[in-house]
C-alpha positions in Angstrom: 0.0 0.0 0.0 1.7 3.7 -0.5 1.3 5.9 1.4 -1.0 8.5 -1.3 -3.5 5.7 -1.5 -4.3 6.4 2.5 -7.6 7.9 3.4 -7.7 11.4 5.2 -8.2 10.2 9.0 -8.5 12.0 11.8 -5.7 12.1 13.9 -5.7 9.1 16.0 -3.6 9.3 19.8 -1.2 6.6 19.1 1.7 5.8 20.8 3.8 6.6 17.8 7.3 6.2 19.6 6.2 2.3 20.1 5.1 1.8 16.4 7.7 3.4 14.8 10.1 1.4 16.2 8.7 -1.6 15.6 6.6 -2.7 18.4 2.4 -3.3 18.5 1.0 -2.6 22.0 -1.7 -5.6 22.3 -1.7 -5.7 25.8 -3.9 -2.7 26.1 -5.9 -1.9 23.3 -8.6 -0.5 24.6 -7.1 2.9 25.0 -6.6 2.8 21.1 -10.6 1.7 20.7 -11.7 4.3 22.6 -9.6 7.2 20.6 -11.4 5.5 17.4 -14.4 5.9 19.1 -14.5 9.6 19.2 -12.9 9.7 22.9 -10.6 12.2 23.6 -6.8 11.9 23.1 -4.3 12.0 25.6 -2.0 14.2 23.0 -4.5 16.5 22.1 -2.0 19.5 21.8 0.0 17.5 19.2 1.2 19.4 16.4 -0.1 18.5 12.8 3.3 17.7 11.6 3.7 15.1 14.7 0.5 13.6 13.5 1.6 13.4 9.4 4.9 12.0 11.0 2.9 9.1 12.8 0.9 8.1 9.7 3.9 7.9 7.5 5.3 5.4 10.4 2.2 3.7 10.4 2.4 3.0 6.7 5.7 2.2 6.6 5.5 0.0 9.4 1.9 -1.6 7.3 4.1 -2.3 4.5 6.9 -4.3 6.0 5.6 -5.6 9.2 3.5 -8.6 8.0 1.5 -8.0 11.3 -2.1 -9.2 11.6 -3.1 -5.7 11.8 -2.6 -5.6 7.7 -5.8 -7.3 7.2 -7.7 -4.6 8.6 -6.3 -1.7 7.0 -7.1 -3.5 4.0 -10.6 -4.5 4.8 -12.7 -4.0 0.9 -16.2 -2.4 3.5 -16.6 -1.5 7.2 -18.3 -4.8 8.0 -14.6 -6.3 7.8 -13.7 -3.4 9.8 -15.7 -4.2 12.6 -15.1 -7.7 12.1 -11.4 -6.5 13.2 -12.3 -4.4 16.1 -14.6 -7.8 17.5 -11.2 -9.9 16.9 -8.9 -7.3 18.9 -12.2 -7.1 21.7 -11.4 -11.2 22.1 -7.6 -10.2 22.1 -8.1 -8.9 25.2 -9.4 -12.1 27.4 -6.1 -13.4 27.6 -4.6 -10.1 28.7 -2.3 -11.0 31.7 -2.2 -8.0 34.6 1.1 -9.4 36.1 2.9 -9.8 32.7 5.9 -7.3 33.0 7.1 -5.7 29.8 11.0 -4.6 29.6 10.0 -1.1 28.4 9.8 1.5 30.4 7.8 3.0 28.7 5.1 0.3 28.4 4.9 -0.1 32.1 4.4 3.6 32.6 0.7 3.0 30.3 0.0 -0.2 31.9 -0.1 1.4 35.1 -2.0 4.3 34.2 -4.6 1.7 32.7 -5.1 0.0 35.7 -9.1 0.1 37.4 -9.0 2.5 40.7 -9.6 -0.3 42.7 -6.5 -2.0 41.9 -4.9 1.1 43.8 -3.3 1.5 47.7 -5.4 4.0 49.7 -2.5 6.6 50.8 -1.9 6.8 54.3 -2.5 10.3 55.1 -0.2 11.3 58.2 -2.3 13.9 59.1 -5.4 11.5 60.0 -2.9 8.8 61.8 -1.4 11.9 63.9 -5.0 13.3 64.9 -6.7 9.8 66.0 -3.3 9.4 68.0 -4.2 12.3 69.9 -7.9 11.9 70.3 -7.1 8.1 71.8 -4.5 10.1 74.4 -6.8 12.6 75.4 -9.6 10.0 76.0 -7.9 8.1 78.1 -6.3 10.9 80.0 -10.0 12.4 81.1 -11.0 8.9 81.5 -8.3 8.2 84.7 -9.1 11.5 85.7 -12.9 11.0 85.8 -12.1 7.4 87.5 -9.5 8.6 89.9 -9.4 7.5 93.4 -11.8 5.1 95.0 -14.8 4.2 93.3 -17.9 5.3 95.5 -21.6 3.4 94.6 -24.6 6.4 94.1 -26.3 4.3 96.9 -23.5 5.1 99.7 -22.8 8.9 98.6 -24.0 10.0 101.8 -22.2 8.1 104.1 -20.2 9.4 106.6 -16.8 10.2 107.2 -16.8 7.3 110.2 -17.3 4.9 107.3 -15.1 6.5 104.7 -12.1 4.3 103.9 -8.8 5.5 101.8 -6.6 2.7 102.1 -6.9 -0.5 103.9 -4.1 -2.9 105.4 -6.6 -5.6 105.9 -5.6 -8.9 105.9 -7.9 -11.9 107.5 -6.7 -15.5 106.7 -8.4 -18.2 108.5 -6.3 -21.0 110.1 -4.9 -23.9 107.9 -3.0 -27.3 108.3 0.6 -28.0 106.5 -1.9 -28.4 103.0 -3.4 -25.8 103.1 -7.1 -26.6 104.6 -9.2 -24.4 106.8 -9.1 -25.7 110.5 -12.4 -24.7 112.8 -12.1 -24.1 116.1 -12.9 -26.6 118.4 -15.7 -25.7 120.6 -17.0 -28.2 122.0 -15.5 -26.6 125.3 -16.4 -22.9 124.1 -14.6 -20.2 122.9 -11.1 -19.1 124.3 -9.4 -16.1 123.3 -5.8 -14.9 125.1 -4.3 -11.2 124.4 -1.4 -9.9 123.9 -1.0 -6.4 124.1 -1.1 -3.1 126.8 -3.3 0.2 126.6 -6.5 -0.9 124.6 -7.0 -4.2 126.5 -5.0 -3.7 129.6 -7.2 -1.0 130.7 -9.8 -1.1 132.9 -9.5 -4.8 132.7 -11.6 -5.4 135.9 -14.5 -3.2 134.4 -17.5 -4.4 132.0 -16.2 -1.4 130.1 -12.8 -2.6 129.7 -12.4 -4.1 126.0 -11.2 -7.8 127.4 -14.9 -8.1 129.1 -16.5 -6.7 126.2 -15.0 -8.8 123.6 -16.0 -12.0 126.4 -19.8 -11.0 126.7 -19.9 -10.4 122.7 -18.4 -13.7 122.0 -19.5 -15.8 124.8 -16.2 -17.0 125.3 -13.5 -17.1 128.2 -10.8 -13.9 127.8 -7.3 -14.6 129.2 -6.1 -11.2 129.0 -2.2 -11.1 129.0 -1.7 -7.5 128.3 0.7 -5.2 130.5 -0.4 -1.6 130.7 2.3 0.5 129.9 4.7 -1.6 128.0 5.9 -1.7 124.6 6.2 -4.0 122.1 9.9 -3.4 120.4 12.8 -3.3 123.0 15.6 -0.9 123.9 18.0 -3.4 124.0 19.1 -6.9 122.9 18.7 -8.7 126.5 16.3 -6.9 129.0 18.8 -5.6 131.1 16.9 -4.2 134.7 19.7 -2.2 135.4 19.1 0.1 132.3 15.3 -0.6 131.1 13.1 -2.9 133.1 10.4 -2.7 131.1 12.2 -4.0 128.3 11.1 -7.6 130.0 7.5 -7.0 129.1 8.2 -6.7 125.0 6.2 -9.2 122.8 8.7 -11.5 121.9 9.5 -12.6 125.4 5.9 -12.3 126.5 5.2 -15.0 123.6 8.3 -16.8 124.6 6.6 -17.6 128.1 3.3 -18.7 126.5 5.5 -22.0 125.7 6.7 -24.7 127.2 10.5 -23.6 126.0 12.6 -23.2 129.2 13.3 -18.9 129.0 14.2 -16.2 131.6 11.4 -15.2 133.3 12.1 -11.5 132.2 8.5 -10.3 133.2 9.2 -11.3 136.7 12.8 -9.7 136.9 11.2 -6.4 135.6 8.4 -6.4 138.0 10.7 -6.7 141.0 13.3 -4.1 139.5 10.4 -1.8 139.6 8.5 -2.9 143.0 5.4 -0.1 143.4 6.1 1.5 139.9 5.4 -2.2 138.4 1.8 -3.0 136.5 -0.6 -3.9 139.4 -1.6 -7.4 136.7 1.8 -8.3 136.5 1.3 -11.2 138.9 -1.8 -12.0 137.4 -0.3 -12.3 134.0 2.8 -14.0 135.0 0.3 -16.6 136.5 -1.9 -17.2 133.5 1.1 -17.6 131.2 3.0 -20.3 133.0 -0.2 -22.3 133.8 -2.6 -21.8 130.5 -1.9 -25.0 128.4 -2.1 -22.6 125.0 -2.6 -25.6 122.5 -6.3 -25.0 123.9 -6.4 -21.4 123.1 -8.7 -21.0 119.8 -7.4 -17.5 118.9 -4.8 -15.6 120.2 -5.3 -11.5 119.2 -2.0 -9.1 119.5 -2.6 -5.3 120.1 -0.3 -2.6 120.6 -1.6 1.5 120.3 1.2 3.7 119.1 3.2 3.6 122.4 6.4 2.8 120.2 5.5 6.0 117.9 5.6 8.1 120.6 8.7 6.7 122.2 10.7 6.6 119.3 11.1 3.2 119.0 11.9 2.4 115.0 9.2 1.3 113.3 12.0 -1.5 111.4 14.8 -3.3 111.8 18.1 -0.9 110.7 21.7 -2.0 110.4 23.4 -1.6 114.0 20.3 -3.0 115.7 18.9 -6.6 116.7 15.0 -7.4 115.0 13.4 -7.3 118.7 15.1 -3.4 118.9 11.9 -3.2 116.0 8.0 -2.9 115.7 7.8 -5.0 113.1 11.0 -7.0 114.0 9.8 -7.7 117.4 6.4 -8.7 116.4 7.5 -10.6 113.5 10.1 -12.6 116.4 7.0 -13.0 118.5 4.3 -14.4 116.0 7.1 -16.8 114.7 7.3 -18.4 117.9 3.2 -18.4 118.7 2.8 -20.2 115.3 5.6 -22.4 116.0 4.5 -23.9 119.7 1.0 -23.5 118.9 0.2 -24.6 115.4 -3.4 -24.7 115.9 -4.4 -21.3 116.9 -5.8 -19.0 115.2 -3.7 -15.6 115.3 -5.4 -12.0 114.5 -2.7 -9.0 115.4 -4.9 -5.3 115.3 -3.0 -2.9 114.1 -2.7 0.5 116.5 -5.1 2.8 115.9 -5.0 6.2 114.8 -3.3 8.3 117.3 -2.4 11.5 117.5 1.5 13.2 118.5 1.1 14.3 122.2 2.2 17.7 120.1 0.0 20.8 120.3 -0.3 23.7 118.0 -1.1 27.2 118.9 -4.9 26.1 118.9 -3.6 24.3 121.7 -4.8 21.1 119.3 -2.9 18.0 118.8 -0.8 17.1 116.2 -1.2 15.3 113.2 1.1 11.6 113.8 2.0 11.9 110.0 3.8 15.2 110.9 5.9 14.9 113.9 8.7 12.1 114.1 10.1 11.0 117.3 12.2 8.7 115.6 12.6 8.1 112.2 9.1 7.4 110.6 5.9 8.7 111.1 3.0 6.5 112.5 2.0 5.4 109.2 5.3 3.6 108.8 4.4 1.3 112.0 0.9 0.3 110.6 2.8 -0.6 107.5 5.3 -2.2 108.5 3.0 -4.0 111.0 0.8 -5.6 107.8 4.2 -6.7 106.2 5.5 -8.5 109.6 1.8 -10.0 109.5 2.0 -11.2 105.8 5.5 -13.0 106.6 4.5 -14.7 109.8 1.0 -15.2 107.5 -1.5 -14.5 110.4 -4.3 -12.1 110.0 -4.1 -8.2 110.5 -6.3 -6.1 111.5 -6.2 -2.1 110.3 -7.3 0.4 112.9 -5.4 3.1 111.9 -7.0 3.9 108.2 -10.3 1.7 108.9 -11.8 1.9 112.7 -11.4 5.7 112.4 -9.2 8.2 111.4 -7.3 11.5 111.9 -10.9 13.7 110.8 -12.8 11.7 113.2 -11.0 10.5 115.9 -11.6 12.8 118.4 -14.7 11.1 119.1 -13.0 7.9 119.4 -10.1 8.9 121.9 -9.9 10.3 125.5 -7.0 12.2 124.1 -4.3 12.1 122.0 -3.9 8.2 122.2 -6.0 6.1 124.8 -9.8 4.8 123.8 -12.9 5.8 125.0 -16.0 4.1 124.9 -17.1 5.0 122.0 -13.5 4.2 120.5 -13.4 0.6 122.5 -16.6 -0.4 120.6 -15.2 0.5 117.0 -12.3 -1.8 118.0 -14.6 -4.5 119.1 -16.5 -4.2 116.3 -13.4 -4.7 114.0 -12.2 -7.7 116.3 -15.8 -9.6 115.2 -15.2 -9.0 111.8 -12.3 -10.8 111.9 -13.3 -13.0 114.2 -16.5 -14.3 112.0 -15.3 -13.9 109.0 -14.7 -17.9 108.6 -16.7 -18.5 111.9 -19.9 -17.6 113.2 -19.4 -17.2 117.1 -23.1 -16.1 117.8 
């Protein structure tokens, strides 16, 4: 065919570079129907003498190429036109979308011919950066909203006598080596022995002593072994009468005569080093420990107020000192032995309760215990250290100092800036039952 004998046609967009050297693109050819068609061209701003330049390729390459495209430039009508364009619309079934042409070129237009949906959805920084800081700020006002302790609608008017911030509790019940709960045996009622001084040694011979208030509640016998005035850590290693006789009524040699070890009767050395100065129940107590066969004793409950607070005693054991010189040393000492001679008593230690420093301000009001020291540590640190000394020896603990009451209402509760009135002995009592029945139902 030469090249006068072609028909005046309409410019058609081509990829002239790819013909003229040669090449057919088959793989797409419905971007070459659809500029037949009338669509629009992608070159549109071609110059006329681009466009003469393409159909002399095209010719040339018509003439020489033997290509299949020869029979429809030479088609005698336009049915064996179309005819053509139906046998290029089958062409495209066996199109293959991961074929990879070496061409640059071609794999810039098969990408452009690729559906939208075959297309990654950009990740927009912006959007990831804004719902990073909607999630932050949602959960910041979120802990702020839920800060604190949770408080149930029903119970928002409670009062500040039942208003608990933190809570040392600890109640386990009495177990064998494998771990089962052991009940108390009462076939021969309930027996209870104390350890302690202030809160149970006083007024012990009144019905409004705590000892007879805990028996009438219970129904039980009290053997109440608590010295008035004595502390529970020591000054030094050995009661020694010549410096501190009242070191021999600490805890840990109080629980010492409970067993049937052979110890120094340090509770009877102290009494006669201080003759009319020593605690009128001395005797009695000196009696009922060497007599009381304590593997009979259902529970034995451990109180001490803040007496060691207030004489500086420290609240742990530090380097230069021995583990009785401690609170929690000494009572740790002490409840190690109780659970070691009598293995099947129950042991509940009460923590002290909240006291105030003997400190006044110019109101002439006392002092807050978390703001004078003595010693080293504030009263706090002593009911603390009291629930860890508890944990390790694992016997229940009672806490009075952030439960039974606290600093905003315990001036109802005290006689002053330590000791229990009546009101205050029933909060205690009322905390002992709790422990008491929380496995067992004594009434």
């Amino acid at each position: 065919m030469r090249k006068e004998d072609l028909p005046e046609l309409e410019i058609i967009d081509l990829d002239h570079e790819n013909i003229s050297s040669g090449k057919t693109n088959n793989r797409n050819p419905g971007t070459a129907r659809a500029s037949a068609a009338g669509g629009p061209a992608r070159r549109k701003n071609d110059t006329a003498q681009k466009g003469k330049a393409s159909l002399e390729d095209i010719a040339d390459t018509a003439d020489g190429s033997g290509m299949e495209n020869d029979f429809c430039e030479e088609a005698e009508d336009r049915e064996e036109a179309a005819l053509c364009d139906m046998e290029e619309d089958e062409s495209t079934e066996d199109y293959d979308p991961e074929y990879e042409d070496d061409t640059e070129d071609y794999g810039r237009e098969e990408e452009d011919a690729r559906p939208a949906s075959g297309k990654k959805f950009p990740i927009n920084i912006h959007v990831v950066l804004l719902v990073v800081v909607v999630v932050t700020v949602s959960f910041i006002l979120y802990k702020y909203m839920t800060w604190g302790q949770p408080v149930d609608p029903e119970e928002a008017n409670r009062g500040t006598d039942d208003y608990v911030a933190e809570s040392y509790d600890s109640i386990l019940s009495l177990t064998d080596s494998e771990g089962n709960i052991i009940a108390p045996n009462l076939e021969d009622g309930l027996s209870i022995a104390i350890f302690g001084n202030g809160p149970f040694a006083e007024d012990r011979d009144s019905e409004e002593g705590l000892a007879a208030m805990l028996a009438k509640a219970t129904g039980g016998t009290v053997y109440n072994c608590s010295i008035n005035g004595s502390y529970l850590a020591s000054t030094e290693v050995m009661p020694d009468m010549s410096i501190n006789p009242w070191d021999g009524f600490n805890f840990y040699w109080m629980s010492l005569l409970s067993t049937d070890l052979e110890v120094y009767d340090f509770p009877g050395q102290a009494a006669e080093a201080l003759g009319p100065e020593a605690p009128p129940e001395t005797s009695e107590v000196r009696e009922i420990l060497s007599t009381l066969d304590f593997d009979t004793v259902d529970v034995i409950v451990v109180m001490y107020d803040a007496s060691d607070y207030l004489a500086g005693r420290p609240a742990n054991t530090a380097e230069g000192i021995s583990p009785t010189q401690s609170f929690a040393g000494n009572l740790e000492a002490g409840l190690q032995i109780l659970r070691q001679e009598h293995p099947n008593t129950r042991i509940i230690v009460m923590s002290p309760t909240y006291a105030f420093s003997d400190r006044l301000d110019e109101n002439g009001e006392y002092i807050s215990s978390d703001i004078v020291r003595y010693g080293q540590d504030t009263l706090s640190a002593y009911i603390r250290s009291g629930a860890q000394s508890c944990s390790a020896a694992r016997v229940s603990y009672v806490d009075n100092f952030y439960v039974t009451f606290n600093e905003d209402n315990a001036v109802n509760y005290l006689s002053d800036n330590i000791h229990l009135n009546a009101e205050g002995r029933k909060r205690v009592l009322e905390r002992l039952l709790y422990a008491l029945n929380y496995y067992n139902d004594f009434e």
